[in-house]
C-alpha positions in Angstrom: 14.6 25.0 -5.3 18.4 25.4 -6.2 21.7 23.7 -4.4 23.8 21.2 -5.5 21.7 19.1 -3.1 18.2 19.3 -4.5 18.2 16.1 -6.9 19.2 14.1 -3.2 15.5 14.8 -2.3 13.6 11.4 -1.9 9.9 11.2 -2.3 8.3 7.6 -1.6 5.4 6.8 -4.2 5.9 3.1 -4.0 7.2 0.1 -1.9 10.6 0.5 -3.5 11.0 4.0 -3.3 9.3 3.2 1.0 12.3 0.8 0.8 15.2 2.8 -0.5 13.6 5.8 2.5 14.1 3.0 4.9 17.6 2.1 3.9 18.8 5.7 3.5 17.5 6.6 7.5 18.7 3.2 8.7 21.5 4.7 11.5 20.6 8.1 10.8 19.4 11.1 13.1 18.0 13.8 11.6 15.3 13.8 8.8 14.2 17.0 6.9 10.4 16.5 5.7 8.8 19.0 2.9 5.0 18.7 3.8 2.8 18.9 6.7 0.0 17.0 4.4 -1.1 13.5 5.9 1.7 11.8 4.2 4.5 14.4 6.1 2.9 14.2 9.7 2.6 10.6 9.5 6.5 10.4 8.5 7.2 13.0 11.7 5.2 10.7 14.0 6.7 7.5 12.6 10.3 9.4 12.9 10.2 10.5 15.8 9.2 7.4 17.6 12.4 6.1 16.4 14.3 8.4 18.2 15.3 10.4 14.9 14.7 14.3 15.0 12.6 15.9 12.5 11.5 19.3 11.5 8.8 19.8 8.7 8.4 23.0 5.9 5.5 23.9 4.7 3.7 26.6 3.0 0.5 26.1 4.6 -0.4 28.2 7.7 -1.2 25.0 10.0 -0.6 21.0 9.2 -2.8 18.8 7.1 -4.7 22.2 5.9 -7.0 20.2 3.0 -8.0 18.0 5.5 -8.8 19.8 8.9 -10.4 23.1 10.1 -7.5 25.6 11.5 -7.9 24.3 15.2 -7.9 21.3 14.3 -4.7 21.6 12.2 -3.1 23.2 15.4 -4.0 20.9 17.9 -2.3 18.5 16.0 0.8 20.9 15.2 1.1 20.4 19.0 0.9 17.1 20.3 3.8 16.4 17.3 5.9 19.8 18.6 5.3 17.6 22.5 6.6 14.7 20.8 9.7 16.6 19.4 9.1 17.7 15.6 9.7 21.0 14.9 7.6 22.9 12.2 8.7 25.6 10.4 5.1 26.7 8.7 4.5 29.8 5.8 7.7 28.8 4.1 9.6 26.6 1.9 13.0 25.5 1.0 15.1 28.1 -0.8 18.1 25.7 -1.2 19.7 22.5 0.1 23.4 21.9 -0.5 25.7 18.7 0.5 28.1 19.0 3.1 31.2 17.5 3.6 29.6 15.6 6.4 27.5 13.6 3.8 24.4 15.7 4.9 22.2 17.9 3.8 21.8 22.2 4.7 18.4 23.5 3.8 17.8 27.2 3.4 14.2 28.6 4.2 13.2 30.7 1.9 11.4 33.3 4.2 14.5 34.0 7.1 17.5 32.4 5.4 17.5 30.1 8.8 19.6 26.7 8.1 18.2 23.1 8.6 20.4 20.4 8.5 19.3 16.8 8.0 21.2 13.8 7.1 18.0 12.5 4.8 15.5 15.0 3.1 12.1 13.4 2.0 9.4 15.9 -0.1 6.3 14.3 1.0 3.8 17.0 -0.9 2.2 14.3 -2.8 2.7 11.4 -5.1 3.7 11.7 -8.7 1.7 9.7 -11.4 4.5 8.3 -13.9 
């Protein structure tokens, strides 16, 4: 993933990093999430019932696809798209640059199409230190 935004992406693998997450959304409206894993949809759910809009990226075909059979996956893609988040599935993040704004743009990688966030959290899985 390239852009002068890219080192900007949080990941929470402790109660510090969970705090510094927390502090960086405080006031904030619109979260980009990498992963539709358990960790990712939680986030969106969490998110979104604070009022802050969220899309997800993922590779995978459906969310949490380790975990749950294909219909399940999709049932539960669609009681989060009724609660607001928007997936974007079969892809991944080509780029993110800063803007001016103090945002962030994110590229897709498979249509070029734009996301822009004011925080970006990669929530693919923890990282052993």
């Amino acid at each position: 993933m390239g852009g002068d935004g890219a080192a900007d992406v949080l990941t929470v693998n402790n109660l510090d990093d969970y705090a510094r997450f927390r502090q960086r959304i405080e006031g904030q409206s619109r979260v980009l999430l990498l992963g539709a894993g358990l960790i990712g949809c939680e986030f969106a759910n969490d998110l979104r019932s604070r009022a802050i809009e969220v899309d997800v990226v993922d590779l995978a075909a459906w969310p949490l696809p380790r975990l749950l059979p294909e219909a399940a996956g999709r049932r539960l893609q669609d009681a989060l798209t009724q609660a607001g988040v928007r997936f974007h599935l079969g892809t991944s993040i080509q780029s993110i640059e800063r803007l001016a704004s103090g945002g962030y743009r994110a590229t897709l990688a498979n249509n070029g199409q734009p996301l822009v966030a004011n925080v970006i959290l990669s929530a693919v899985g923890l990282r052993p230190r």
